[in-house]
Jmol script that loads the backbone (N, CA, C; Angstrom):
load data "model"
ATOM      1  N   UNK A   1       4.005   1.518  15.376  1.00  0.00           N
ATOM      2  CA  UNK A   1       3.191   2.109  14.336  1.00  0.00           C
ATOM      3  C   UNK A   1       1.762   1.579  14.472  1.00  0.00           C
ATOM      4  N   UNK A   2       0.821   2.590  14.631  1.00  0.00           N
ATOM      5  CA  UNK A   2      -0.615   2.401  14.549  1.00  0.00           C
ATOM      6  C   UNK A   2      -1.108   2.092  13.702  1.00  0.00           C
ATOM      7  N   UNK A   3      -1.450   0.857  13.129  1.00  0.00           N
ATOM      8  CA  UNK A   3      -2.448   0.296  11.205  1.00  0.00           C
ATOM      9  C   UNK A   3      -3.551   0.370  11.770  1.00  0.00           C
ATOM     10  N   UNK A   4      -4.222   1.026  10.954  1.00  0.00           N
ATOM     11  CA  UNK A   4      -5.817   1.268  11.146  1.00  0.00           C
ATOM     12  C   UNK A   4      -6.538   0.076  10.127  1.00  0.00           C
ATOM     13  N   UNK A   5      -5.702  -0.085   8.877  1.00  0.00           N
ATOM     14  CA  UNK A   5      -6.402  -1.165   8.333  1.00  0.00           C
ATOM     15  C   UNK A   5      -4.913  -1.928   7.372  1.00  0.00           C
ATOM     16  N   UNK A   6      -5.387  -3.514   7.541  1.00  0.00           N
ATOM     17  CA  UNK A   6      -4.237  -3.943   6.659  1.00  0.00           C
ATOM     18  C   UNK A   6      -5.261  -4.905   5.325  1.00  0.00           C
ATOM     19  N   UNK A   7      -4.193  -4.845   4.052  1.00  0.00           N
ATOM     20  CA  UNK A   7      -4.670  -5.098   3.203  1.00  0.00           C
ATOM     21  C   UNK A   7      -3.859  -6.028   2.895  1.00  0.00           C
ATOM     22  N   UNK A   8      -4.615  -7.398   2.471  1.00  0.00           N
ATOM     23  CA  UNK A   8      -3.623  -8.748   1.890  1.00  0.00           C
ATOM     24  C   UNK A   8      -4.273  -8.749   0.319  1.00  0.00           C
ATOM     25  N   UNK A   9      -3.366  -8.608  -0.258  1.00  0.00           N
ATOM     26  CA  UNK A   9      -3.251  -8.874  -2.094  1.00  0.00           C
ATOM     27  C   UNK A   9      -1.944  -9.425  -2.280  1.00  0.00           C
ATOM     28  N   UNK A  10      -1.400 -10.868  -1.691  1.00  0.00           N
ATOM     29  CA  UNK A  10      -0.800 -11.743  -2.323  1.00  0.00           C
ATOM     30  C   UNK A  10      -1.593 -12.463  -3.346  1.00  0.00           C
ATOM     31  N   UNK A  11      -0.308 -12.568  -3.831  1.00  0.00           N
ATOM     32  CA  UNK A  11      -0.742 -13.691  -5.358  1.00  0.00           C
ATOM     33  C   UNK A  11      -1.611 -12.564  -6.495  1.00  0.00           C
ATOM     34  N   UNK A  12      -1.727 -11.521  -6.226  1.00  0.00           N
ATOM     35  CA  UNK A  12      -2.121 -10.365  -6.966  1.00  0.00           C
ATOM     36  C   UNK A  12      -1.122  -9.233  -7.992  1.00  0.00           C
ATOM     37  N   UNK A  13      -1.308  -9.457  -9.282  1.00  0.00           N
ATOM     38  CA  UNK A  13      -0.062  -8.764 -10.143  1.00  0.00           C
ATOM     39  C   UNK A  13      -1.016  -7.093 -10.262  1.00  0.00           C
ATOM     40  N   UNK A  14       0.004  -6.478 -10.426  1.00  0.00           N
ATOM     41  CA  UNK A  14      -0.169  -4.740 -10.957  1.00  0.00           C
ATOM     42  C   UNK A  14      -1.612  -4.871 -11.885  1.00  0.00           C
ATOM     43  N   UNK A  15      -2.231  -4.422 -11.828  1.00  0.00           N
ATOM     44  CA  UNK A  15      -2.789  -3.008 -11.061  1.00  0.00           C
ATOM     45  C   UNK A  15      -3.468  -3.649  -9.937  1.00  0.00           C
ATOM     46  N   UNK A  16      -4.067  -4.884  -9.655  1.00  0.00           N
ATOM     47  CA  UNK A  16      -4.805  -4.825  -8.747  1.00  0.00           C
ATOM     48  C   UNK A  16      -4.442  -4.657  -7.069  1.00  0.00           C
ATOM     49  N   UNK A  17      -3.226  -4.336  -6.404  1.00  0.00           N
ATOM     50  CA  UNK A  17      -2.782  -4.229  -5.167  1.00  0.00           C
ATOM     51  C   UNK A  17      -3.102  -2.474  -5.136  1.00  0.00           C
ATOM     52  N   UNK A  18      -2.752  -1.792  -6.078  1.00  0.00           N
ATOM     53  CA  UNK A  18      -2.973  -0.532  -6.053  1.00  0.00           C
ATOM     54  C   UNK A  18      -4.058  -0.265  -6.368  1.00  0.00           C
ATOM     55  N   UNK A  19      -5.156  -0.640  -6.983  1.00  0.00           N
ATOM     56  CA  UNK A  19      -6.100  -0.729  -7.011  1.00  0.00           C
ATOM     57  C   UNK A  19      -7.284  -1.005  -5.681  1.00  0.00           C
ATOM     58  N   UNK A  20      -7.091  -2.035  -5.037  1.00  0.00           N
ATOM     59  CA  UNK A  20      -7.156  -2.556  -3.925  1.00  0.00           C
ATOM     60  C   UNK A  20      -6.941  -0.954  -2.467  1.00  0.00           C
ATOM     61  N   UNK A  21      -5.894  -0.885  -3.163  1.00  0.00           N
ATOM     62  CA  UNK A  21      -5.404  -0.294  -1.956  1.00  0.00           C
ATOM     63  C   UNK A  21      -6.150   1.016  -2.246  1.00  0.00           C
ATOM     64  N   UNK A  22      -6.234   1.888  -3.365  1.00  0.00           N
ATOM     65  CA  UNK A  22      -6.878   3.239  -3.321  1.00  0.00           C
ATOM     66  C   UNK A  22      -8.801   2.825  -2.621  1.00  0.00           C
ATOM     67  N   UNK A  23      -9.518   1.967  -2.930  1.00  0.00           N
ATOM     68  CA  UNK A  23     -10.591   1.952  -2.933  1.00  0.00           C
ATOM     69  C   UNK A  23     -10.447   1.973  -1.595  1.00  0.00           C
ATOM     70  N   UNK A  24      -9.595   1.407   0.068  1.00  0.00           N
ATOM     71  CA  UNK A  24      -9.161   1.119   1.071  1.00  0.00           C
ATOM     72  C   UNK A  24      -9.058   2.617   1.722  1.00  0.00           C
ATOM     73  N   UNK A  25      -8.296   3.358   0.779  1.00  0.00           N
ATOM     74  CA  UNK A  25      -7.498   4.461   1.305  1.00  0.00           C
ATOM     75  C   UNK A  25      -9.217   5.711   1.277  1.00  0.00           C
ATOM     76  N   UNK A  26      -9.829   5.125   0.203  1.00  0.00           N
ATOM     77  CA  UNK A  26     -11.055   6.048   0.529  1.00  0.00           C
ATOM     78  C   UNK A  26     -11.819   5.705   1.398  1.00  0.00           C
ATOM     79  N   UNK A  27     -11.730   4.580   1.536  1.00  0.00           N
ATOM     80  CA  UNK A  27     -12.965   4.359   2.959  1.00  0.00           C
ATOM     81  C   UNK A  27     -12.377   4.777   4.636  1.00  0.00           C
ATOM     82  N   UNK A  28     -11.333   5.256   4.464  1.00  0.00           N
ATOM     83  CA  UNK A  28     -10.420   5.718   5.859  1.00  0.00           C
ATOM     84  C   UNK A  28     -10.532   7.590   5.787  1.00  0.00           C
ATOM     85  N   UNK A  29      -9.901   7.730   6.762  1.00  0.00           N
ATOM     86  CA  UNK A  29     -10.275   8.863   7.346  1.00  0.00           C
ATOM     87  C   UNK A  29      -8.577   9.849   7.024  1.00  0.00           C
ATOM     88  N   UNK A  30      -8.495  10.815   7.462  1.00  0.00           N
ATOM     89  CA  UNK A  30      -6.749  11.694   6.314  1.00  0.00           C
ATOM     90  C   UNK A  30      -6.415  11.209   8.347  1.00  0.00           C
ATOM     91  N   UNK A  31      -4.486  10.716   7.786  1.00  0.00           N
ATOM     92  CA  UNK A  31      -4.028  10.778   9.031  1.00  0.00           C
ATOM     93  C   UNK A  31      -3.728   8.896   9.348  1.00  0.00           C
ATOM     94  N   UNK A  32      -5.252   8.273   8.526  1.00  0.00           N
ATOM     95  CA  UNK A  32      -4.570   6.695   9.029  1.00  0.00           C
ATOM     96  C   UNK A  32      -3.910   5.912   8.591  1.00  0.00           C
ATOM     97  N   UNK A  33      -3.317   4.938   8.861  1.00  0.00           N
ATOM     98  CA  UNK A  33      -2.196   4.010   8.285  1.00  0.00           C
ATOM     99  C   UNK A  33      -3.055   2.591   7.691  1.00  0.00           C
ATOM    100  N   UNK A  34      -2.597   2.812   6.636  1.00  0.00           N
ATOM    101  CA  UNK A  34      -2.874   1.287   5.352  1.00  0.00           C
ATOM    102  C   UNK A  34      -1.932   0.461   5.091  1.00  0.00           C
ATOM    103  N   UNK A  35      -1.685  -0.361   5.936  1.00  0.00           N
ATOM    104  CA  UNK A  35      -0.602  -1.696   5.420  1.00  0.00           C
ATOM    105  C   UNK A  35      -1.015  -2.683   4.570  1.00  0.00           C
ATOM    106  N   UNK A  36      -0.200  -2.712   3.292  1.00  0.00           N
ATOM    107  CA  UNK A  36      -0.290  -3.306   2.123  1.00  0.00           C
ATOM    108  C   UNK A  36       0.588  -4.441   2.246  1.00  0.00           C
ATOM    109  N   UNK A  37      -0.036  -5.760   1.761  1.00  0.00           N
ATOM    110  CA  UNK A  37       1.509  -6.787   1.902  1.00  0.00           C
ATOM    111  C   UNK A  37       1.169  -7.527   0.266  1.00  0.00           C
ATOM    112  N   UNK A  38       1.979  -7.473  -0.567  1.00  0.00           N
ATOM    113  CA  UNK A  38       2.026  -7.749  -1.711  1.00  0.00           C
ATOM    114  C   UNK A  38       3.298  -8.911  -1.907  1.00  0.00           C
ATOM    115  N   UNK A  39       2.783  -9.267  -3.250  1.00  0.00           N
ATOM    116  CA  UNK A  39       3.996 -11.315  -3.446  1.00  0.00           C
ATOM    117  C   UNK A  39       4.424 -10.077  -5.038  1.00  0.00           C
ATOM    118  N   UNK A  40       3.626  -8.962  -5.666  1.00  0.00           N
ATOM    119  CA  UNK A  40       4.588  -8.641  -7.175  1.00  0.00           C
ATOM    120  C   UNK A  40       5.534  -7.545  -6.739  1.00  0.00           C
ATOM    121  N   UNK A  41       6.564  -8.110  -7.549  1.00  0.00           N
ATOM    122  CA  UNK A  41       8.017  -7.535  -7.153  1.00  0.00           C
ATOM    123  C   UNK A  41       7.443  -5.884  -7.610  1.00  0.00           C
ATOM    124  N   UNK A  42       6.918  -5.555  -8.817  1.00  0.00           N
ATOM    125  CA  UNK A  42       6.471  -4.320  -8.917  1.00  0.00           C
ATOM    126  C   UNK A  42       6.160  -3.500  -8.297  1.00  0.00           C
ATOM    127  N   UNK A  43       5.360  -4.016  -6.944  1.00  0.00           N
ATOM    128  CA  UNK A  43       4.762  -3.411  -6.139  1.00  0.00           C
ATOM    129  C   UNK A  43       5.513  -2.033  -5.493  1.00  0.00           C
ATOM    130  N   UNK A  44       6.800  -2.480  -5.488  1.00  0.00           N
ATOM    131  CA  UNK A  44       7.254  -1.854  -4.621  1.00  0.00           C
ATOM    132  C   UNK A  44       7.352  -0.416  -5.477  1.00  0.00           C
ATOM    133  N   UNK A  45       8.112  -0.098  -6.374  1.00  0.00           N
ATOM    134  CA  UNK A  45       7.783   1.327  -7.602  1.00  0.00           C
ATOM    135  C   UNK A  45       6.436   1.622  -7.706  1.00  0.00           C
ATOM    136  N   UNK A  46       5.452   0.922  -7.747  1.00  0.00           N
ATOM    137  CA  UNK A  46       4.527   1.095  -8.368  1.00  0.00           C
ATOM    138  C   UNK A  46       3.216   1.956  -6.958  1.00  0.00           C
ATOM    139  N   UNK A  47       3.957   1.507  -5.979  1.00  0.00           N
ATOM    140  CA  UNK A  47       3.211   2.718  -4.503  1.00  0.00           C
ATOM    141  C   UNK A  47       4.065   3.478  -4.406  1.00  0.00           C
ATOM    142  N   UNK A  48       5.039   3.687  -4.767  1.00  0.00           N
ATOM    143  CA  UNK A  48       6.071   4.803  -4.894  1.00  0.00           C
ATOM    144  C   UNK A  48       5.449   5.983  -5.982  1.00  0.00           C
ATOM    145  N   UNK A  49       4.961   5.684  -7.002  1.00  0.00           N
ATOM    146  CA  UNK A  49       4.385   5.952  -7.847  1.00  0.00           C
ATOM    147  C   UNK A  49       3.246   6.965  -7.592  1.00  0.00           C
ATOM    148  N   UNK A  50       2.109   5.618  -6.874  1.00  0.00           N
ATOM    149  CA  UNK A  50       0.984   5.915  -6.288  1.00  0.00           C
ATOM    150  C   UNK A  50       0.776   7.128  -5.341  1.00  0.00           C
ATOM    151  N   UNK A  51       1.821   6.981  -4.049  1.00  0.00           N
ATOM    152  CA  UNK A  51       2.346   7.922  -3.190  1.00  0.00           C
ATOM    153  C   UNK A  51       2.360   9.284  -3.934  1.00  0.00           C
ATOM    154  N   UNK A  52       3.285   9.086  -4.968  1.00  0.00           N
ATOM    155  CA  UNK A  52       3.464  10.603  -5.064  1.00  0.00           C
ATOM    156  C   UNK A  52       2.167  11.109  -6.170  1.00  0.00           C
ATOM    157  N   UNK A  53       1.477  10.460  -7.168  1.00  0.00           N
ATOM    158  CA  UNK A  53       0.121  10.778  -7.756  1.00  0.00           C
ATOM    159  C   UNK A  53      -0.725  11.216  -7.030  1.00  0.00           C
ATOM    160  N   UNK A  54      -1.162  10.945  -5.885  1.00  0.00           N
ATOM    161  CA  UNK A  54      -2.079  10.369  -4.875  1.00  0.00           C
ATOM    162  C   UNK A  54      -2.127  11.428  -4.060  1.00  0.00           C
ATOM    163  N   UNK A  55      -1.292  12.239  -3.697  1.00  0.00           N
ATOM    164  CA  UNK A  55      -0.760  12.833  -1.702  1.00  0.00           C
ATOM    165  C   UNK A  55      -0.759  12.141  -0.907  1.00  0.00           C
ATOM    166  N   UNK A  56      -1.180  10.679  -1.164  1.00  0.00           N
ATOM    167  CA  UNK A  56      -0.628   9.885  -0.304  1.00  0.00           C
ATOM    168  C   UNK A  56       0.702   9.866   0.181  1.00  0.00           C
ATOM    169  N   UNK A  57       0.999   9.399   1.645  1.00  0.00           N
ATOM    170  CA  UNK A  57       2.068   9.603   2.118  1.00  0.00           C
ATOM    171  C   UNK A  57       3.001   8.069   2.525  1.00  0.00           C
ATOM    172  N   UNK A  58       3.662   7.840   1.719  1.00  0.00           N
ATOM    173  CA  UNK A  58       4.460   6.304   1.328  1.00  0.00           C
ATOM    174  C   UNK A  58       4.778   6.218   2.951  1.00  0.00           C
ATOM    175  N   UNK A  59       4.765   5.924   4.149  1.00  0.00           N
ATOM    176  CA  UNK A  59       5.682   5.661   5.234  1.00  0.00           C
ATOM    177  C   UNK A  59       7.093   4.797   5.204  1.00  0.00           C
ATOM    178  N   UNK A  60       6.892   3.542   4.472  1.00  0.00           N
ATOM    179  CA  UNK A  60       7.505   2.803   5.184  1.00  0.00           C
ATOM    180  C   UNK A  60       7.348   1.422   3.497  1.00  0.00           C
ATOM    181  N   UNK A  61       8.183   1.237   3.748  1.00  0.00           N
ATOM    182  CA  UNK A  61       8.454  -0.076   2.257  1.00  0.00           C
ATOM    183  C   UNK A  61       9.092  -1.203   2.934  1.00  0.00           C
ATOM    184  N   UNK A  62       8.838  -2.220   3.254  1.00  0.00           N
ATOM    185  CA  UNK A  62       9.967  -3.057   3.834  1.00  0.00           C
ATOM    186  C   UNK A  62       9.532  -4.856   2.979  1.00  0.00           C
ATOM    187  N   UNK A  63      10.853  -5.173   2.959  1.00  0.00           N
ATOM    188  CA  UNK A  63      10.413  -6.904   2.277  1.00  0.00           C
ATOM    189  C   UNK A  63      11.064  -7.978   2.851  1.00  0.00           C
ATOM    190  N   UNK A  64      10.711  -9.655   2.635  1.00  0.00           N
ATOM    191  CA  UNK A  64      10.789  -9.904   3.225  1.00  0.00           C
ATOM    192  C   UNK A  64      10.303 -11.523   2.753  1.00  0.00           C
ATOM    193  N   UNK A  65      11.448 -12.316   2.667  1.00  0.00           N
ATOM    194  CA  UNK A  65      11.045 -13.417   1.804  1.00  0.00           C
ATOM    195  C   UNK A  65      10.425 -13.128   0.719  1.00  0.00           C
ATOM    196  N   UNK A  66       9.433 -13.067  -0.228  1.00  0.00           N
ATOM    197  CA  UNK A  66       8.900 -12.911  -1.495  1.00  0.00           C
ATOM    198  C   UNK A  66       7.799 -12.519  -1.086  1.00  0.00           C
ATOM    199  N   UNK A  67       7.636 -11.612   0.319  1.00  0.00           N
ATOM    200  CA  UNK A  67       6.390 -10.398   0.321  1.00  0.00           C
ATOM    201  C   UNK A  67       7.358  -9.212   0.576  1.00  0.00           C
ATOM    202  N   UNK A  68       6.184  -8.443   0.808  1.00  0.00           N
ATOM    203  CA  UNK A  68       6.472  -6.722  -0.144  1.00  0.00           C
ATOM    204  C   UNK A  68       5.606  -5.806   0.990  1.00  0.00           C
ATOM    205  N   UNK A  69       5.819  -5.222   2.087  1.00  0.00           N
ATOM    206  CA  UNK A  69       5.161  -4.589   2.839  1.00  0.00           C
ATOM    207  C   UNK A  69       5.364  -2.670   2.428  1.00  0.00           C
ATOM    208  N   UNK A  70       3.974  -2.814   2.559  1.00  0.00           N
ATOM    209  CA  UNK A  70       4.353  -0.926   2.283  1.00  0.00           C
ATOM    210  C   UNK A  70       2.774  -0.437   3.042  1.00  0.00           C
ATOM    211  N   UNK A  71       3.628   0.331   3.560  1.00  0.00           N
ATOM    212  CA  UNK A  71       2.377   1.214   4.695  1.00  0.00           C
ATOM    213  C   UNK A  71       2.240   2.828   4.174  1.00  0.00           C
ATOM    214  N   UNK A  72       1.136   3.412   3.556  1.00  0.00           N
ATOM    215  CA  UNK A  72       0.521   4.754   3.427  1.00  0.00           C
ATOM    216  C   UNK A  72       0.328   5.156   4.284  1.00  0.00           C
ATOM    217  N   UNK A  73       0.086   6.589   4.735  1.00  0.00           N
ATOM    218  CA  UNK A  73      -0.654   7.517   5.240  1.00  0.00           C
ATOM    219  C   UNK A  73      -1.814   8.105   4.862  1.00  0.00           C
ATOM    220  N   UNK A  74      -2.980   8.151   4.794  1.00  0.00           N
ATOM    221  CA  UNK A  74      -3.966   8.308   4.290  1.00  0.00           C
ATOM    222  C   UNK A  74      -4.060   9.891   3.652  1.00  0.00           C
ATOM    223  N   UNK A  75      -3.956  10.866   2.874  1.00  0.00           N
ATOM    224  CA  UNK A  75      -4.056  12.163   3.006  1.00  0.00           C
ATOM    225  C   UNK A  75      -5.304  13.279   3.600  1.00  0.00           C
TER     226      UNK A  75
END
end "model"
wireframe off; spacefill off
backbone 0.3
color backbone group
């Protein structure tokens, strides 16, 4: 998988990872990949969420010790 940009917001609670991550997703181009790695358990519903508000395109959710990886598609 090609990441065009990755985003670290550990130690960061709701809203700010999604937050984080939309301002990210506008500075990219439709088509690239945004890897998010988050420590709030929320995270994971809460780009699920985002994804489908958004047209963003959720790829991929995976976790992993007490981080939280989730990769977009840019729309």
């Amino acid at each position: 998988m090609d990441v065009h940009k990755e985003l670290d917001t550990r130690g960061l609670n709701c809203p700010l990872p999604i937050l984080k991550a939309k301002k990210a997703l506008a500075e990219m181009e439709s088509g690239q990949l945004l890897k998010v790695i988050a420590t709030d358990p929320g995270s994971t519903r809460d780009f699920q969420a985002f994804a489908r508000q958004t047209g963003n395109e959720l790829i991929e959710q995976s976790s992993s010790a007490d981080e939280f990886i989730h990769v977009l598609k840019r729309r």
